[in-house]
N, C-alpha and C positions, 0 to 999 in steps of 0.2 A: 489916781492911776494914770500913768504915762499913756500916749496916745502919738501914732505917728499921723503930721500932714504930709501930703503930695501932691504936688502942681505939675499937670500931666501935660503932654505936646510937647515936650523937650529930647534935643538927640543928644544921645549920650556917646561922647568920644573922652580917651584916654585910655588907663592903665589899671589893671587890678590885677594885684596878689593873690593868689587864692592861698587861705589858711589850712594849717594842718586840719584833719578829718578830727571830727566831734567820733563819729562812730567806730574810728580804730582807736584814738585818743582814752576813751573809755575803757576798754578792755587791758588796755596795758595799763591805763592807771592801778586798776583792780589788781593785775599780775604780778606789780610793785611788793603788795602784800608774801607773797613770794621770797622774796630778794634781802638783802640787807641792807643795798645803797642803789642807788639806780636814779641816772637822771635820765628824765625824759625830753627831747627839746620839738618844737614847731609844734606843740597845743594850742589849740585857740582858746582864746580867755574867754569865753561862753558860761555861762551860769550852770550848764550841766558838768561842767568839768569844775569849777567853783565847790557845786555840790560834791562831789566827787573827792573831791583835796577836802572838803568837809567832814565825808564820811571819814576817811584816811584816815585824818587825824584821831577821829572822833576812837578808832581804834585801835590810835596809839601809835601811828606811822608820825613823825618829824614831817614835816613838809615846807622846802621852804622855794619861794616861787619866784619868779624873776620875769616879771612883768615887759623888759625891755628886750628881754631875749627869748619870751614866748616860752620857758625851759620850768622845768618843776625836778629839784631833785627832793629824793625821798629817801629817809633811811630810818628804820628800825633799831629806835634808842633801848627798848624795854627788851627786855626775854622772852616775854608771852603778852601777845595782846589780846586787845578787848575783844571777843567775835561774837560781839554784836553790831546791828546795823538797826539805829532806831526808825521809827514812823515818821520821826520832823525832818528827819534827813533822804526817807525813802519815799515821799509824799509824792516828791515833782519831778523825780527822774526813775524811771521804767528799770534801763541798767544799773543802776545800784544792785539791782538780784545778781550780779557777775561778780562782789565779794566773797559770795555763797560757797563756792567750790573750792577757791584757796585759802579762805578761813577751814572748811570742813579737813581740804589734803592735809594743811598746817597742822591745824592745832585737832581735828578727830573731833569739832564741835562747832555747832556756829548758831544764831539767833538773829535771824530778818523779819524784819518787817514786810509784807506783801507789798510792792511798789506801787506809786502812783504814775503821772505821765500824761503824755497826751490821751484823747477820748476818742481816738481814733478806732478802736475797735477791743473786741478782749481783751486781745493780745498773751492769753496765762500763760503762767509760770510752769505750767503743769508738765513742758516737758523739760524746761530745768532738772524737775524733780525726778523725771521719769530717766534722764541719764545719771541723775545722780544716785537715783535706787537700784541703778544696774551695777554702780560702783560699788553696792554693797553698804548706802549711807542709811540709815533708818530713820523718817520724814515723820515729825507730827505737824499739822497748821492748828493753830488755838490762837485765840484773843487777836486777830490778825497778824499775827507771825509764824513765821518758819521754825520749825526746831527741828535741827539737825544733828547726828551726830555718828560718826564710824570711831568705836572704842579700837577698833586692833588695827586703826587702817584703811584705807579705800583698796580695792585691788580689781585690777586692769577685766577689764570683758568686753562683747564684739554688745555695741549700740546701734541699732537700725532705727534709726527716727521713723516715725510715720508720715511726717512731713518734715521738708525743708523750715528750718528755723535758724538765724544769724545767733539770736542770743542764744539757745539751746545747745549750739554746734562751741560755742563759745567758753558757754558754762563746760560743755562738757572735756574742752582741753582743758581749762585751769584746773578741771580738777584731778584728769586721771596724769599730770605730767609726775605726780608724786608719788600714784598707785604705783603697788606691788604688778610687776608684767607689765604685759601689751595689752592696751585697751585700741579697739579697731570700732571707727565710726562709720557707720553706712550711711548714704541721703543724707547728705550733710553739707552744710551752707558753704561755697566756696566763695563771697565776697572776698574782695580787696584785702577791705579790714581786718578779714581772718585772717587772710596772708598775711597782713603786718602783724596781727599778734603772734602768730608764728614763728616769725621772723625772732619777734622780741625775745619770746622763749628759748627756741635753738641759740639765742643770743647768749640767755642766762644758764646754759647746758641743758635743754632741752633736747630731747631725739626723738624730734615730728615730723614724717613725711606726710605729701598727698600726694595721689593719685585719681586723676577725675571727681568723683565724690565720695573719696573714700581716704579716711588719715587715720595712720597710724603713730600711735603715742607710746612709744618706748619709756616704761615709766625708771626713774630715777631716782636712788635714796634721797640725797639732798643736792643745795645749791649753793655753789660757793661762796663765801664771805669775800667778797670783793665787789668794788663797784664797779655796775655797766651804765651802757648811755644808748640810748637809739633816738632817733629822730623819725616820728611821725610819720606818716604819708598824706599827701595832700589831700583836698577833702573835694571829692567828686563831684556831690550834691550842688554844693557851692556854686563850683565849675560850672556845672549843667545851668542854675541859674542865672548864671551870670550871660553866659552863652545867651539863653533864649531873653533875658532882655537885652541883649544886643542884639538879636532879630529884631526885637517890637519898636528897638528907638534908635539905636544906634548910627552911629556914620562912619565910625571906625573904633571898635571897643579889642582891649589890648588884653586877655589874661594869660598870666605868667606860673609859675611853679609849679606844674602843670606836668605829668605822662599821658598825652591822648591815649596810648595802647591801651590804657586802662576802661577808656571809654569808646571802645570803638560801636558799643551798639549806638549809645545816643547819639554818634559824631551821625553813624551812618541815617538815622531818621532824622536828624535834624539836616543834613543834604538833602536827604528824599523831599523833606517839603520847602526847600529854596531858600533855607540858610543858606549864605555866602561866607564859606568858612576857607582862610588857612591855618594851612596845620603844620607845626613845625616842631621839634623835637621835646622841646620845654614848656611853650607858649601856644596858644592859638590865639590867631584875629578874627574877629567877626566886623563884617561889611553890609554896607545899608542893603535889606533884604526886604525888599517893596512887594514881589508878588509872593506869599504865602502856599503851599498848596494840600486840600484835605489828605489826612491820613487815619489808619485804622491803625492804633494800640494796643498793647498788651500787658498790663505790668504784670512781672515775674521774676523769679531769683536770678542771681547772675549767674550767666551773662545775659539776661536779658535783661527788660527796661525797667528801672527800679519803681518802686514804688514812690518815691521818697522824691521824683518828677514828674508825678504824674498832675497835681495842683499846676506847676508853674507851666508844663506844655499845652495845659487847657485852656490858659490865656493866650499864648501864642495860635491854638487852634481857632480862636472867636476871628483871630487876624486873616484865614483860607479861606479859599473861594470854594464852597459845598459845603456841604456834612462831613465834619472828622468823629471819630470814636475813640474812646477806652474801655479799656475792658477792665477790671477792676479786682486782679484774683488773688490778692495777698490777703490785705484787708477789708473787712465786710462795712464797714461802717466812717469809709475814706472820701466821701464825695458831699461831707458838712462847709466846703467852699462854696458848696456850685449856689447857695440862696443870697451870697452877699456877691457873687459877680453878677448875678440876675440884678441885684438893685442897682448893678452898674450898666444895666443894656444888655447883658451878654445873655442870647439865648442858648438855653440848656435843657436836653431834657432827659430826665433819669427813667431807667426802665431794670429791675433787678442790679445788676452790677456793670451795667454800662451806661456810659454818658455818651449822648448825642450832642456837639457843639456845632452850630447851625454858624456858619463864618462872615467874616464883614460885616461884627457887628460895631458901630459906633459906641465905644463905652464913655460914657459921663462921669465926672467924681462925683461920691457919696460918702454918707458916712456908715461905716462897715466892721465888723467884727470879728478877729481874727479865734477860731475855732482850736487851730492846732498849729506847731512846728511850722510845715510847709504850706497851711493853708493859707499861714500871716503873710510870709512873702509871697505868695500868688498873687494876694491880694495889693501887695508894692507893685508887681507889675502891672494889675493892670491900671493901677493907677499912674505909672508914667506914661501910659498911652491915654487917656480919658482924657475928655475935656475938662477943665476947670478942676477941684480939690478935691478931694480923697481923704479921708480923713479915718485911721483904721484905729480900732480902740482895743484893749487885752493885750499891748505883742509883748509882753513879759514871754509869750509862747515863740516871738521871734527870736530874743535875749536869746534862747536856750542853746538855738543852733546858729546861729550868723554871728560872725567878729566883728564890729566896725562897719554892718552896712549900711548906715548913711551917709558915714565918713568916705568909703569906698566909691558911692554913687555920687556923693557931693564931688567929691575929687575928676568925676567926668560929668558933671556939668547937670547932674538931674538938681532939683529944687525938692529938696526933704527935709523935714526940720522935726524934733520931738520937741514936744510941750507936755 
């Protein structure tokens, strides 16, 4: 099993890329299904999108990939494909439930496996299903799969989530862009990456607007036999992390391909606590950022601070001077970092769904276990602050979501190396 070293006390200066988004990436792969040809460019080559082009296939989509141009075009050779989505394919990615809806629109039938994923919390499907039984689909689960199916059709209706949900809000456009009428979503997820699926859609004759948390899907018989192309939007997450290990090491760290507007809540707490940020239309710099200062968080849907940074600002908070917090209200069972930063010095202590990080603490390298997605790179950073080596075991769970991050950090000077 692969295992990352790091040898901490080094400042990191240069330049990073930030790669297309893993979590808009996703969805449009899924929308593909859709389409007849459709190339998609700036995906990052990450294992979950791997899986992804796996399932594709596996349901009869062509895919052919181009490795040097980050680009995947995709086009549907057969008449009718396979809608199914097996267990070996749905084990390690969560999104794989996002073929559900335009398998079901397509072809009025479909057969998933219940996803696997990170252990971060639930996370059910349950309101996948629960916009998709508003569509009018009729849901059995057996043997751990999905069986799905609308014989006359899906047709349009008003969905009021009970909660905010990204995949739910997601599922529930691929599937009504084909229903009969107007399907109207209420409390419903307005990230990024639903804008860029959106985008993709209205692309391929989609008629989606939104309004605050509320989108309307003009549904439409079909979609034209012609190829489209969109390009990705860049991947936030990424951004953010990259960001706050240029707080923790840096002396001048450069990221590029970049819309700050999109992140204006982290730009703004990461000033609050004496990041030395410019910000400029494409790019921001991050500058060596010596005094730290406590802060009290929130994760929450966008536009607030996502979840998905909350691991890697928790390193950064060990670096403030007081008691910082998080508050922890997406996921219930999101803070299976905070035992392996403990083995690295960092004091932490959990009470319900907050974390108390007690700051200036000296962290040490150890050897540590990465839990999930974003708890693996937490666990990189704080290992380029730590004295002496770091050594973190499992990041198959890093593979899923980062492009090239040793190559990225090697390239500004950190000392990382896989064995």
């Amino acid at each position: 099993m692969q295992k990352l070293i790091v040898k901490g006390k080094k400042n990191l200066s240069g330049t990073i890329p930030i790669s297309g988004s893993k979590n808009a990436s996703l969805p449009i792969l899924a929308a593909s299904i859709l389409t007849s040809r459709v190339l998609i460019k700036n995906i990052p080559l990450v294992r979950d999108i791997s899986t992804m082009i796996d399932l594709l296939r596996f349901i009869g989509m062509e895919c052919k990939l181009n490795k040097k141009k980050n680009s995947v075009k995709i086009k549907k050779t057969k008449k009718k494909l396979n809608p199914v989505a097996p267990y070996k394919l749905m084990k390690t990615m969560r999104a794989g439930v996002l073929v559900l809806g335009p398998l079901l629109a397509k072809y009025k039938k479909a057969k998933i496996s219940l996803p696997g994923g990170c252990a971060i919390g639930t996370r059910p499907v349950n309101l996948h299903l629960f916009a998709l039984k508003r569509l009018g689909a009729k849901i059995k689960i057996k043997n751990g799969y999905i069986f799905a199916n609308a014989e006359k059709g899906l047709k349009g209706n008003v969905i009021k989530f009970p909660e905010i949900s990204v995949g739910a809000t997601e599922s529930a456009i691929l599937s009504a862009i084909l229903a009969k009428g107007k399907t109207t979503l209420l409390n419903c997820a307005i990230e990024p990456e639903v804008l860029d699926l959106i985008n993709f859609l209205n692309k391929i004759g989609g008629r989606i607007s939104i309004l605050k948390r509320k989108i309307t899907i003009n549904g439409i018989l079909e979609i034209k036999d012609k190829e489209f192309s969109h390009k990705v939007m860049f991947d936030r997450i990424e951004l953010g992390t990259y960001i706050i290990a240029g707080a923790l090491s840096g002396k001048k760290l450069v990221v590029t391909n970049v819309n700050p507007k999109i992140i204006k809540t982290e730009l703004q707490i990461f000033k609050k606590m004496g990041v030395k940020l410019i910000i400029y239309r494409k790019k921001i710099i991050i500058l060596s950022s010596k005094k730290i200062n406590r802060i009290f968080i929130q994760t929450e849907p966008y536009p607030g601070f996502p979840t998905d940074l909350q691991a890697q600002i928790m390193v950064l908070m060990t670096r403030a001077k007081g008691v910082s917090k998080i508050r922890e209200n997406i996921f219930e069972n999101r803070f299976m970092h905070v035992p392996e930063l403990r083995r690295m010095g960092a004091k932490i202590d959990i009470k319900n769904n907050i974390a108390s990080i007690y700051g200036q603490s000296d962290l040490s390298g150890a050897e540590v276990m990465a839990t999930d997605l974003r708890a693996s790179v937490s666990l990189v950073l704080a290992g380029l602050i730590a004295s002496g080596q770091t050594m973190i075991n499992r990041i198959y769970h890093l593979d899923r979501g980062y492009f090239n991050l040793e190559k990225k950090l090697k390239k500004c000077r950190a000392v990382i190396k896989r064995i």
